[in-house]
N, C-alpha and C positions, 0 to 999 in steps of 0.2 A: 266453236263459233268464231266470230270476226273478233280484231286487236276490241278493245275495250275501252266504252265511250260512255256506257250507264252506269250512275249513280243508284247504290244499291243498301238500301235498309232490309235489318232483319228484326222485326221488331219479335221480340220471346225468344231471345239469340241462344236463353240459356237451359233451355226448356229440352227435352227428347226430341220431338221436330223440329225446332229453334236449330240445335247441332247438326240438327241430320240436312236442314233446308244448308246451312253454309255448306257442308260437306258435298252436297249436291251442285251447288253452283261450283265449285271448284271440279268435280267430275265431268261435269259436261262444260265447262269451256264456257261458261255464260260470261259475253263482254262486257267486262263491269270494269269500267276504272277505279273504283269505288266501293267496298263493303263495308257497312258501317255495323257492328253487333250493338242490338239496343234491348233495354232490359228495364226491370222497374229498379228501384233506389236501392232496393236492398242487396242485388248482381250489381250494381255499378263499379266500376274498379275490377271484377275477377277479368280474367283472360278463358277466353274458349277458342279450341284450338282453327286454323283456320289456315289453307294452302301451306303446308309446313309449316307455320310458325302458328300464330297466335293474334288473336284480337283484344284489345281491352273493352270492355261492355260498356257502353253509354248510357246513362239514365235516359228515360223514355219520360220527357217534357218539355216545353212550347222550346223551348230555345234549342233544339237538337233536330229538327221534325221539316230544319228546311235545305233546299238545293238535293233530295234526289228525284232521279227518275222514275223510279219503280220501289212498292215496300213492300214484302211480305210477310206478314202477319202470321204469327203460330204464340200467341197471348193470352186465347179465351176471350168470350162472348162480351165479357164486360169493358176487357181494354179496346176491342174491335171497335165495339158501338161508339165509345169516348173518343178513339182515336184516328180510326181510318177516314173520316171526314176530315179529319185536321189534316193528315198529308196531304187526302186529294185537292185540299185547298191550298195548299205548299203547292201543287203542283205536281204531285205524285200520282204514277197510276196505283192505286194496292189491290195487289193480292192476297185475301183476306181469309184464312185455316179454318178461323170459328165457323159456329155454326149461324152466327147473328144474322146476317145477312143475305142467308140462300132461301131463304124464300120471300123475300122483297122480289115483288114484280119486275121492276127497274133496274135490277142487279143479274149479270148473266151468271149462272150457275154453270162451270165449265169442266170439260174431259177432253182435253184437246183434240184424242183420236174419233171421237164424239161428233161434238158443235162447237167446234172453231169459231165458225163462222161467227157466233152470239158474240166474241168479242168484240166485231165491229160495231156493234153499239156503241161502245166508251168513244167513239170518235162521233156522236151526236153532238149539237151543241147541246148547253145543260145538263149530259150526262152526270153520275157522281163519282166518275171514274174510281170505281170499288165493283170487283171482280169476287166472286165468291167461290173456294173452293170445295168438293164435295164431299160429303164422311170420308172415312176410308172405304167401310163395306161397300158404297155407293160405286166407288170410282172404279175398284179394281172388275167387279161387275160386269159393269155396263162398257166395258175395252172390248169384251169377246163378248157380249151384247149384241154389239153396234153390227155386226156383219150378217149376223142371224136377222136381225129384225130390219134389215135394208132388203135381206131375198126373199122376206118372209112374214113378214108383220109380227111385231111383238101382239098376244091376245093375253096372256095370264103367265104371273110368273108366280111359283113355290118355292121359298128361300129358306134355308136355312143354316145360321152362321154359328163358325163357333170361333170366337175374335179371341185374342191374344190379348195377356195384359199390358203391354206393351201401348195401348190403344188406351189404357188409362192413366200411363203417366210411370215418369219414377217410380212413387211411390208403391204404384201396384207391382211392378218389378220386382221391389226390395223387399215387399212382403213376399211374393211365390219363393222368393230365395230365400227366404225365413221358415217359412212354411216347412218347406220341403228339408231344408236344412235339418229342420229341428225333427220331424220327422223319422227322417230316415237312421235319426240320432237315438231313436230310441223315447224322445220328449215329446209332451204335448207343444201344441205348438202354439204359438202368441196368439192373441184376439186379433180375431183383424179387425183393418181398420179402412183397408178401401173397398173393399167387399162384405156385402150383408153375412158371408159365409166363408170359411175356408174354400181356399180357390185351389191349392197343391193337392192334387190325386182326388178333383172331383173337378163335378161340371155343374154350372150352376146355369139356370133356365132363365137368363137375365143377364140379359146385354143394356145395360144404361139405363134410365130411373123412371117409375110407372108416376104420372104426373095425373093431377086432377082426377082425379077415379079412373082414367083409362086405362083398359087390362092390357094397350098396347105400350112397349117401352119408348122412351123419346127415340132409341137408335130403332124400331121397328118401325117407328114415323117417319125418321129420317127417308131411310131407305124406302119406304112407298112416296113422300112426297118428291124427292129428290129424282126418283127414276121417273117419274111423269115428267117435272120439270125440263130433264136434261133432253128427253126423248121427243117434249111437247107432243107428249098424249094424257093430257088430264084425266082419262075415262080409265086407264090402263087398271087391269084388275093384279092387285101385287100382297101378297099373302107372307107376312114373314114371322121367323121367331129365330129372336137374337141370341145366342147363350155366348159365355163365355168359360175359354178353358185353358188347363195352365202348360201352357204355352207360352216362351218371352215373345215372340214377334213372330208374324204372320196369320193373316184371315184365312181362313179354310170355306166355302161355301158349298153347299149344293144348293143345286140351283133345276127346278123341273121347269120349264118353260112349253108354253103354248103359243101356236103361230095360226096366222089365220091361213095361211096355205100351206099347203106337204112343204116337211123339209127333212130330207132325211140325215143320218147319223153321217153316213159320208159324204153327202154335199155339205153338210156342218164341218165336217172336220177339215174338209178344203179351203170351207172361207174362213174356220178360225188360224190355220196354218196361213193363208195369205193375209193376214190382220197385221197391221206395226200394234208393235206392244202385249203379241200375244205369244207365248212357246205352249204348243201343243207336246202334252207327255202323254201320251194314252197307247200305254200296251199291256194291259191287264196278265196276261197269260206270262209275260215277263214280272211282276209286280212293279210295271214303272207305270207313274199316274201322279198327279201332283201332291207335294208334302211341305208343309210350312219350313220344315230343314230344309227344303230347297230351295224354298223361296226367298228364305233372307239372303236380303243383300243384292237380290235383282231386280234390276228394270220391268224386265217383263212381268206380265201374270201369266200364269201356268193355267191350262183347259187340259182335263182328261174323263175320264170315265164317261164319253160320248157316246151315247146308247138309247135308243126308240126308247119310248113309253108306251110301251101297247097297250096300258090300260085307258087309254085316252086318244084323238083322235089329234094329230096333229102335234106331237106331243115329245120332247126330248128330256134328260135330263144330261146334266153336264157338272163336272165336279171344278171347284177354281179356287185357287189359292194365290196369294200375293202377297208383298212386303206390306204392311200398314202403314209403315212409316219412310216407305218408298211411294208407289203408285197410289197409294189411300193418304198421302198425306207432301209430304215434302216435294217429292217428284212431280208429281201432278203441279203442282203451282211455279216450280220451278219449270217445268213446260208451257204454263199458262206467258209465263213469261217470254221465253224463246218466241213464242205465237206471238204476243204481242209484237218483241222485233222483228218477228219475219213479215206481218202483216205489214207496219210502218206503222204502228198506233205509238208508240213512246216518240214523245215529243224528243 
């Protein structure tokens, strides 16, 4: 992108997407005069690495919070809700990871190749210039989504994810490599502790935490509320079940979709190959078709195993994998950002 004129907060500087959101502004050229790594009290003082060298972390409170243009947030829910009002009252647009704020009316829930356009709200007057970005499952999605459901109406979608631990943090990381370590070591292996269950060499039917007596998970809510949202179709009929499996990094999805009119497998495969942001791998009879090893560390999301549903009328299914901690999480917001400069909403 152009020389470098925005002032740029990373607030959770020191977190999985925290790293990976700086690592990203520096791959794509985002013009920033300015990066600022911010963090709570206890990362204040570490260095994380950043364009060759290295940033010192900033405590995240009122006296650090003013003169940028743009923040984005990878904190969690609770620093979201405390904080992202405070910048945009500094004057900042933020670009906010958590989940606090994606379904507030007033707040555009964004996928750049999506609904751009929904940014141009924050340039209302009284907006609260706070931008929400979407799960990961959500984002990587609704990319090869968006071309299906423009030739052909989204009617019903049947999901089913198997997320990466990657998706819940270090810590779940450090356990699969325990896990598995000890394992293959011949030992039982530690108790976990970010998972109800051993997560190395199983699969567990539990993506994210069953709340209030709902048999559905918060990330199986996510994903039905989030894809209405982004799509503005409130009625849309969206059936999911989240697992998670041990994997460090990348979402795997199938995904059976229903359209209101014919759309067959290779007028689908035309528009997900003409898609930004999508690499179509679909050649079964070769065994090439998407695979979480291939997805890390890419931009794009991967579409294969593109095939009728004949048991249904109108009916595909479609296999998709992505980085979670690319296009489901740091990417995607770090896009949200270029949008905003290319539109002209950053002050």
């Amino acid at each position: 992108m152009s020389e470098g004129r925005y002032r740029v907060a990373v607030v959770g500087a020191t977190g999985v997407v925290g790293t990976q959101m700086l690592r990203t502004l520096v791959d794509r050229g985002f013009p920033a005069s300015e990066v600022v790594a911010l963090a709570s009290a206890r990362s204040a003082g570490k260095s994380v690495p950043y364009a060759g060298g290295e940033l010192t972390v900033v405590e995240l409170a009122d006296g650090s919070i003013e003169g940028f243009d743009i923040a984005i947030f990878s904190a969690g829910a609770t620093v979201s809700r405390e904080w992202a009002p405070k910048f945009a009252a500094a004057g900042a647009i933020v670009v906010d990871n958590s989940s606090h704020w994606r379904m507030h009316d007033e707040i555009p829930l964004v996928v750049p190749e999506v609904n751009a356009v929904a940014l141009d709200a924050v340039a209302e007057p009284g907006h609260a210039r706070i931008i929400a970005n979407p799960n990961c499952s959500t984002a990587q999605m609704l990319v090869p989504l968006k071309p299906l459901h423009d030739a052909a109406g989204l009617k019903r979608l049947v999901v089913t994810t198997m997320q990466s631990v990657s998706g819940t943090g270090k810590a779940a990381i450090d356990e699969l490599r325990a896990e598995a370590a000890a394992i293959t070591g011949g030992q039982d292996p530690p108790p976990p502790t970010s998972y109800p269950h051993q997560i190395a060499f199983n699969v567990l039917p539990q993506a994210g935490s069953f709340k209030d007596g709902d048999l559905y998970t918060d990330e199986e809510r996510k994903l039905i509320n989030e894809t209405r949202k982004i799509f503005s179709l409130p009625g849309l009929a969206v059936s999911p079940t989240c697992t998670r499996v041990p994997v460090y990094v990348g979402h795997s999805e199938s995904v059976n979709l229903q359209t209101e009119r014919p759309l067959g497998a290779d007028q689908a495969r035309a528009l997900l190959e003409a898609q930004p942001g999508v690499r179509v791998v679909d050649d079964p009879a070769a065994a090439r078709y998407p695979m979480a090893i291939d997805a890390e560390g890419e931009d794009d999301v991967l579409v294969g195993r593109i095939r009728e549903d004949d048991s249904a009328e109108n009916c595909l299914n479609l296999f998709i994998v992505g980085d979670n901690l690319l296009k489901g999480a740091a990417l995607n917001a770090v896009q949200i950002a270029e949008t905003l400069v290319a539109r002209g909403l950053v002050d």
